[in-house]
C-alpha positions as CSV (number, residue, x, y, z in Angstrom):
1,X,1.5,-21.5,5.7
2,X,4.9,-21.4,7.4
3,X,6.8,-18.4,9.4
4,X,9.1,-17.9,6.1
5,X,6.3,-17.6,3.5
6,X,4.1,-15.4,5.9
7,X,7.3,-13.4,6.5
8,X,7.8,-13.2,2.7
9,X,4.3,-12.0,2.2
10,X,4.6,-9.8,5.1
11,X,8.1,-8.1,3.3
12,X,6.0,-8.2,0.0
13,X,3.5,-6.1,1.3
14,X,5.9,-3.1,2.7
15,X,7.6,-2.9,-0.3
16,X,4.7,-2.2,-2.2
17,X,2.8,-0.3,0.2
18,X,6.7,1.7,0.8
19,X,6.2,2.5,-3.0
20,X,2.7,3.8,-2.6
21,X,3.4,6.0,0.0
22,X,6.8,7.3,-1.7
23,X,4.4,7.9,-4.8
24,X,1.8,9.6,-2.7
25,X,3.7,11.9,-0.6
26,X,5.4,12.9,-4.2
27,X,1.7,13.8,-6.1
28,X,1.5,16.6,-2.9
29,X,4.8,18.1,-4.4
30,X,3.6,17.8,-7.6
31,X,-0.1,19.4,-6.7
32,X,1.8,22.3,-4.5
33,X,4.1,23.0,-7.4
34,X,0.6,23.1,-9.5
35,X,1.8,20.3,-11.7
36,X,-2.1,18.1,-11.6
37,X,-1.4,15.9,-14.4
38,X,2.2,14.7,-12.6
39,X,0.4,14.4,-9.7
40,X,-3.0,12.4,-10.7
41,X,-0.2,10.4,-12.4
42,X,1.7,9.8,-9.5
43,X,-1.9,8.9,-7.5
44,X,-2.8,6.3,-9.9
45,X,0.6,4.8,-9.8
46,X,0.4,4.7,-6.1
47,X,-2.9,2.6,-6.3
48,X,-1.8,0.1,-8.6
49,X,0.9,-0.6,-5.7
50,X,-1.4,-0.8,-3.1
51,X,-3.3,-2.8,-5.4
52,X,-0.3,-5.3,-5.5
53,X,-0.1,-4.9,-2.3
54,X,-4.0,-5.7,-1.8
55,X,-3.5,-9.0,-4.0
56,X,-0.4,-10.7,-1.8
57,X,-2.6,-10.0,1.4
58,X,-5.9,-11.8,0.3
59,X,-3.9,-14.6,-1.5
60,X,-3.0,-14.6,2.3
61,X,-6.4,-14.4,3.5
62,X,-7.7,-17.0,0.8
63,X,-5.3,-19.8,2.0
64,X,-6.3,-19.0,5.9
65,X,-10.3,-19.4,4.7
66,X,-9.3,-22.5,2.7
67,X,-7.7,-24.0,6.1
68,X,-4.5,-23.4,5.9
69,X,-3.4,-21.6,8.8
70,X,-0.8,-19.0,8.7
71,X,2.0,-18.6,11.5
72,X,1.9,-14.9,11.7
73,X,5.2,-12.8,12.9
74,X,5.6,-9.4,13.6
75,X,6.9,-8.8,10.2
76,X,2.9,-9.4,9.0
77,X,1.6,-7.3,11.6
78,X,4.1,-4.7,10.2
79,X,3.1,-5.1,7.0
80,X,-0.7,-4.7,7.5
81,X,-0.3,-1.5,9.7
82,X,1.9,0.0,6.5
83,X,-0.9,-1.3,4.4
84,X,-3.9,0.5,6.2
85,X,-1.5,3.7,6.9
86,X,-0.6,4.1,3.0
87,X,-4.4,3.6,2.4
88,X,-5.1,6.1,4.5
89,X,-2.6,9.0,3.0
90,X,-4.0,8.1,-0.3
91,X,-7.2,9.5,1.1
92,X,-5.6,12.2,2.6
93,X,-3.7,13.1,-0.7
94,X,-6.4,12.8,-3.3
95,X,-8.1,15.6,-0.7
96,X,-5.1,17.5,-0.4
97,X,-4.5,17.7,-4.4
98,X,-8.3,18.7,-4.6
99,X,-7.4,21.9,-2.4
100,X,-4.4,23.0,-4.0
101,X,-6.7,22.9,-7.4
């Protein structure tokens, strides 16, 4: 795998993992305004980006185990800090929306 289509998976995996977090830090509004449904809403959204998210990293990870041996950047090493971070505050959140229930 080349510096451009590591870099593109890299950019592929903030956006999504930018989208979680937008969607995660908006379910704490929702929960402190005492809207649950808007937020559990928001929550699930939020994982089916990270989800995405998930899926362009271990097509990554497949092609490395299959011998094809990726040319990593800082853009990937980016993108996998953003990744574990927004995993993360989805933990946090789903704790945070349980106290403000």
């Amino acid at each position: 795998m080349n510096r451009e289509e590591v870099t593109a998976i890299g950019f592929e995996i903030v956006a999504y993992s930018g989208d979680a977090r937008t969607k995660l830090l908006e379910a704490v509004k929702c929960a402190k305004a005492g809207d649950f449904e808007g937020s559990r809403a928001l929550v699930v959204e939020a994982q089916e980006c990270l989800n995405d998210a998930h899926n362009a990293q271990t097509a990554m990870l497949s092609a490395e185990a299959a011998g094809d041996h990726a040319d990593l950047g800082l853009i990937m090493v980016h993108a996998q800090d953003h990744l574990m971070t927004t995993m993360l505050l989805r933990d946090i959140v789903e704790s945070l929306v349980d106290i403000y229930r």
